[in-house]
N, C-alpha and C positions, 0 to 999 in steps of 0.2 A: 454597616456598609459591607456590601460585597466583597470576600478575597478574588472571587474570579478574576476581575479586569489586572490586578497587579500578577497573579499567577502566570497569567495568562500571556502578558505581556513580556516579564524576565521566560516564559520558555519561547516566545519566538525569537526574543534578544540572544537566545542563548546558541542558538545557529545560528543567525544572522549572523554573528557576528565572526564567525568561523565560516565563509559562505562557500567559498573555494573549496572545501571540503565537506561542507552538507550540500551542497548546492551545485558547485562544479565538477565534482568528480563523475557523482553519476552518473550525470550529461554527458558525459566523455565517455563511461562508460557503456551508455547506452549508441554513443555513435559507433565504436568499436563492435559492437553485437551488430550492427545495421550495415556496415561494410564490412563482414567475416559473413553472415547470413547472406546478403545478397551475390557476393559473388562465387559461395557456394552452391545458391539455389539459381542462378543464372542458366539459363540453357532447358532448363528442366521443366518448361514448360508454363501454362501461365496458373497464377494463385490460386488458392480457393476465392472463389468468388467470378473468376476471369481477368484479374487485374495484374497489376507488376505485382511481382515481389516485396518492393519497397510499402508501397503503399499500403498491403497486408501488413509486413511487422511492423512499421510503427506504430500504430495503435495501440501493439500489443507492450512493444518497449515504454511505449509511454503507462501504461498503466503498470507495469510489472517494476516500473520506478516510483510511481506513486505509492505502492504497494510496499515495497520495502524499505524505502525513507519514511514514511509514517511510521513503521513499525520502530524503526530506528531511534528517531526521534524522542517515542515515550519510553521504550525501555533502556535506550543506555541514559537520559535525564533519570530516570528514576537508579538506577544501578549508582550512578556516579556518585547521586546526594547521598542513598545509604552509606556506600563505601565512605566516603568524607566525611558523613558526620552532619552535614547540613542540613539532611530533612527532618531533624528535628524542630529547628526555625519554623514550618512549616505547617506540622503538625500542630509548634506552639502557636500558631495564630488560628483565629476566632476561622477556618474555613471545613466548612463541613465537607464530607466524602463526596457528597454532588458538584461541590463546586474544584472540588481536587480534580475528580473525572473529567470535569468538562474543561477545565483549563486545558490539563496535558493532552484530550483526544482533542480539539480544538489547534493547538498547537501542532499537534505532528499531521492535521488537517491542510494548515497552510503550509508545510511543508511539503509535504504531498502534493499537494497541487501546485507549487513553485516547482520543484523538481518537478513535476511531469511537461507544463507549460514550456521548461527549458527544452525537454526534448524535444517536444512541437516544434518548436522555435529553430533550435536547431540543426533538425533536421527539414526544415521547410527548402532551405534550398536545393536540395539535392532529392528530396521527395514532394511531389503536389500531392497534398488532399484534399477537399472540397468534403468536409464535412453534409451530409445530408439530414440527420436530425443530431445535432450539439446536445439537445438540451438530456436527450440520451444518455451521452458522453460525460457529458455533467454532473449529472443525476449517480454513474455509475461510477464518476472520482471520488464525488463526495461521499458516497455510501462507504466505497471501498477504503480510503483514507481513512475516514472514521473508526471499520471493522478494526484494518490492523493498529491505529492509534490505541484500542483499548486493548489489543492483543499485545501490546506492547506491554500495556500498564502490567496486565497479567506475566508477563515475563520478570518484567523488573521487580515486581514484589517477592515471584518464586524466586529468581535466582539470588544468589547470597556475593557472588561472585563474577566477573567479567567472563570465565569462561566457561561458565555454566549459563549466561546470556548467549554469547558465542553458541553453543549448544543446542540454543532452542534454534538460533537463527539459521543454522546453518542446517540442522537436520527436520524443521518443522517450516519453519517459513521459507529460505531457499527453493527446496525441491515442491511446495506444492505451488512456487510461484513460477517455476519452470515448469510446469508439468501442467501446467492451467491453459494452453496452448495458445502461449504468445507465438511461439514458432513454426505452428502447424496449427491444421482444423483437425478436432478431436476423429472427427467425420471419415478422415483416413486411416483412420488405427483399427489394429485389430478390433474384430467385437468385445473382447473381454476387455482391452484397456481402454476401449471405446465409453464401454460399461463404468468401468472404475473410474475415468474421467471425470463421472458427472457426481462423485462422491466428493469431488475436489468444490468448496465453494469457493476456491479462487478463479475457477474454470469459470462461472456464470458472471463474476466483475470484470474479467477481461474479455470475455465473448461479447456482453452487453457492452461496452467499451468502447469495443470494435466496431458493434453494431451503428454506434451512431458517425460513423464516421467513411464506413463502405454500404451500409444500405443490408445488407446480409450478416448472418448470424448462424450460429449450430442447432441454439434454442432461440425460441421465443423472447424476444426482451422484455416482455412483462413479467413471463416465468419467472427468467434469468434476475431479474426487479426481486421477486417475491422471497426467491431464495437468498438472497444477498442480503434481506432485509430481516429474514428472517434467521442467519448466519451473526447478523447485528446486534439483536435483541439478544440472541442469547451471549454473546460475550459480553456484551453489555451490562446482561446480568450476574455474568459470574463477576466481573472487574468490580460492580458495586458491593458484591456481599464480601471483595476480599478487604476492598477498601473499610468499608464500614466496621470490617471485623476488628481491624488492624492488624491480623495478620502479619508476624516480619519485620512490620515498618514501625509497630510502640514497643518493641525490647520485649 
């Protein structure tokens, strides 16, 4: 029998059940970015695209929370059971390194997308969007979710300790998920960090993001698909050979 379906089920039990704090802080947090941005960018003219202000960053707060709650998700669950002791339970049962990966990226998948839904949500009152292609939108949470779900796993195995996690998060995930232009179109920036933008593959999950949800984009959304997908594969691939190795997590 499968370990996935039990894996899989104690890691979404495991924020759920704390949800106020996987789940509602964000949300607060991301309103806080939406009313400090807009009535900073008030006055100044209309978005990229020609639309409000509002309507530009959400999309962007929404995916740049989907983005670092997945990330979350798998690597403080993984940091926690090593510190504790507990994933050796884990290890001791009959589940192979595929089905380890897909539980936890799985996991900080639906996390990912509950955080981000809430911020849709709500921010629905005080912003309209009229989505024009969703399935876009979709396509570019779930991609994204997933990426940083196994970038997670990769965290949680390197690090040995809470603030050598801290560390990644804060100097590797943080700043390329602000700098992926939730808050601006890359389109404005200088040419060189116009350039350097498109080195960022967090830049094409929240552009394509965006895209389904104002009709415009910086790149291409199939590009922006391709690169995301293929930003995937390989994390993908490094999480299974760390996993498989065992690496850290068999002593």
């Amino acid at each position: 029998m499968s370990g996935f379906p039990t894996l899989f089920a104690k890691e979404v039990l495991r924020f759920w059940k704390v949800i106020f704090q996987t789940v509602a802080a964000p949300v607060l947090t991301a309103l806080l970015y939406l009313v400090v941005f807009v009535q900073a960018l008030e006055g100044r003219g209309p978005a990229p695209g020609g639309g409000a202000w509002g309507e530009f960053l959400v999309p962007g707060l929404a995916m740049m929370s989907v983005l670092q709650n997945a990330f979350a998700n798998s690597s403080s669950s993984l940091i926690q059971s090593k510190i504790t002791g507990n994933l050796v339970f884990v290890l001791l049962a009959p589940i192979s390194h595929l089905e380890f990966y897909a539980a936890y990226v799985a996991a900080a998948v639906v996390r990912g997308l509950v955080v981000g839904a809430g911020v849709l949500a709500a921010t629905a009152p005080f912003v309209e969007l009229r989505p024009v292609a969703p399935l876009w939108s979709l396509a570019f949470a779930l991609l994204g979710a997933a990426t940083l779900g196994a970038l997670g796993l990769v965290a949680g195995v390197l690090a040995d300790k809470f603030d050598q996690l801290a560390a990644f998060q804060n100097f590797v995930v943080l700043p390329l998920t602000f700098l992926a232009g939730v808050f601006y179109s890359v389109e404005a920036l200088p040419v060189v960090w116009r350039a350097a933008s498109h080195f960022n593959p967090f830049f094409y999950l929240v552009d394509g993001f965006r895209y389904g949800f104002l009709g415009v984009s910086d790149v291409a959304p199939l590009a922006s698909l391709a690169v995301a997908a293929v930003s995937f594969a390989a994390i993908t691939a490094a999480t299974l050979a760390l996993l498989k190795s065992g690496y850290k997590l068999r002593g």
